[in-house]
Structure formats: C-alpha cells, structure tokens
C-alpha positions, -999 to +999 in steps of 0.1 A: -215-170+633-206-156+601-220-123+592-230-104+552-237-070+550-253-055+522-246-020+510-266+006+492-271+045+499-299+052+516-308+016+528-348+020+516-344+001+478-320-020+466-304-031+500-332-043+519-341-062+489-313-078+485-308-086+525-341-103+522-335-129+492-302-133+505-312-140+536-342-163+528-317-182+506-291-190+530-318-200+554-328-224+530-297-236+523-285-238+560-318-234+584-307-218+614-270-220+610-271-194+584-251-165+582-265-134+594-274-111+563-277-073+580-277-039+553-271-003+558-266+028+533-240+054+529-265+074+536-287+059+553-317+076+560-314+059+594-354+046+608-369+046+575-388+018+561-381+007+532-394+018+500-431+007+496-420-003+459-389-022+476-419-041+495-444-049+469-415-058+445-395-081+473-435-092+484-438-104+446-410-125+448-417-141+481-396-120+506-413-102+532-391-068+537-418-045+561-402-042+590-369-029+575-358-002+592-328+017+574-295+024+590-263+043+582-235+023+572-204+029+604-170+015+610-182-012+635-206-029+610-180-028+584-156-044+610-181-068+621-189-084+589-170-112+570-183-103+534-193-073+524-220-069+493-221-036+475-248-028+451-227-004+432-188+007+428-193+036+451-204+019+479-172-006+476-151+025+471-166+042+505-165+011+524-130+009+513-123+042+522-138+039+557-119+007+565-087-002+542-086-039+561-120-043+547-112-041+510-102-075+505-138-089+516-158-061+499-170-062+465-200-056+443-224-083+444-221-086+400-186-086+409-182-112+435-208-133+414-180-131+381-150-137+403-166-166+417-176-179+381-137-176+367-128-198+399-135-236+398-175-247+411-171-249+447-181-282+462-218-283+474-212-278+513-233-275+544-209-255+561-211-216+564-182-213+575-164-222+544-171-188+533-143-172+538-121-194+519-144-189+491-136-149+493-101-152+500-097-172+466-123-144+448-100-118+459-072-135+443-092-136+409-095-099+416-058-092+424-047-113+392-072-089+372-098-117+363-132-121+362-140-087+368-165-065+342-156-030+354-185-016+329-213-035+346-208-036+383-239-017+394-270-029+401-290+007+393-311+028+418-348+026+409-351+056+439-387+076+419-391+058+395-423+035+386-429+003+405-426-019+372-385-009+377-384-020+410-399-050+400-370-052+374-343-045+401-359-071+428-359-098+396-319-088+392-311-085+426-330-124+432-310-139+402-274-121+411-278-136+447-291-171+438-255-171+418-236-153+446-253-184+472-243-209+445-207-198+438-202-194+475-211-227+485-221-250+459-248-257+438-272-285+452-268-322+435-307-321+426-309-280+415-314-275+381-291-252+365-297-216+354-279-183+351-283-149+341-277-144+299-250-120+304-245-094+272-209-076+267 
C-alpha cells in the first residue's frame, strides 16, 4: 500500500488537520484501497491530542480528528513513506536533512499543489499506485525551477491564537488538499471545477 505522511512541528494543529481531509478524500476517492495518510512533528509533542481548536475547526469541516495522538517525526517514518507533505519550508528542509534519499518525494503541500498545476491534468484514475509517477514528474518541474512560489510555501501556525484562525487554516488546508488529490490523480468526469484565487 502506498503510504503519505504529513509534517508539521508539534503534530497538535495543522498536521492532524490536514491528515484528516486528506485522508477522508482519498477514501472517497479510492474506498479502502487508499493510501495510508499518517502525520508527525518535528517536534512532536509525542501523546498529545490535538489541538481542541484543530478539532472544532476539522469537526466544522466534517473531519473527525479526536483521537489524534501526536508523534515525533524519526527516520523510519520518513523512510516508510512514498510522499511526504510538509506544511512549511522548514519541515521539508528537516526532513531533508534527516534523510537526503527522501528529498525528491518531499515537498510543501502549496508547493507540490503548484508543481502539479505547471504539469499537464493527470488522467482521472482509480489507481493509487500511480502516485509515484505523479511525484517523480513534480520533482522534475522542481529541478527545472518551475512552478514553484518560494514566497508562499507555508501554510501558517495558528499555535494561541483564536479559534476563528484555525478555522481559516482548516478552510486552507481543505482547499490545498482537494487540489493536491486532484493533481495527483485526476479530477473526476462529473466534479465541478474550483480552485483557490491565488494573489502574487
């Protein structure tokens, strides 16, 4: 089976998030034949749950996130996984830094999302395991110097602050991954389209 895991620093906001509406979207898109979607922080505050803003803002948007319990990001899981999904540079750059081999399968999820956009649609496909096709030719992009936004490649930590901007980071984090699904394996014949009004 293939295997995502999503990076963040302490593993208790924007990760778990983002595991869960990736996760619920590749189980909609493939049912039981998904890819696992796993998370862990850089500094994972390994055990805790996550955030209770994390879980009313996720809740809000239909993904249920309670039983999260972080972890701290090690050199097996980084092995382990075919894509890796950072929600900022730094995380990319530790991952990087952790496991050289894994650079060419680790990016931030804006990024990935941008260097999937400069690359022609992917067909619409039931098969998972096209993904890593999908990243090899993303990494080319990446190589060649396209598609990338080096500016905006964070998605922000809303760690204390009010709910209403965890609310505004679970909103980004559902639209970036509806793309990221989309760009990986095609959009469905009958979806209507939609994207993110980008500015810059």
């Amino acid at each position: 089976m293939t295997s995502i895991l999503v990076v963040c620093t302490g593993n208790i906001c924007r990760s778990p998030v983002a595991e869960g509406f990736l996760r619920d979207a590749l189980i909609g898109r493939f049912g039981e034949r998904a890819p696992a979607v796993s998370s862990a922080g850089t500094m994972g505050w390994a055990g805790s749950p996550a955030s209770p803003e994390s879980v009313i803002a996720a809740g809000e948007r239909g993904s249920d996130i309670e039983a999260h319990a972080a972890r701290e990001l090690n050199r097996a899981m980084i092995e382990g996984a075919d894509l890796i999904v950072c929600m900022a540079g730094e995380h990319r750059d530790a991952v990087g830094a952790s496991v050289p081999a894994a650079v060419a399968r680790t990016f931030t999820l804006k990024e990935l999302v941008r260097l999937l956009d400069a690359l022609p649609p992917a067909p619409f496909t039931d098969d998972p395991l096209t993904l890593g096709d999908r990243i090899a030719a993303a990494e080319k992009v990446r190589q060649a110097g396209g598609g990338r936004n080096p500016h905006d490649e964070d998605i922000s930590d809303p760690l204390g602050l009010p709910l209403d901007t965890y609310r505004a980071i679970a909103w980004e984090l559902d639209e970036w991954n509806s793309r990221l699904v989309d760009g990986l394996f095609g959009v469905r014949p009958d979806a209507s389209s939609t994207s993110i009004e980008e500015v810059g």
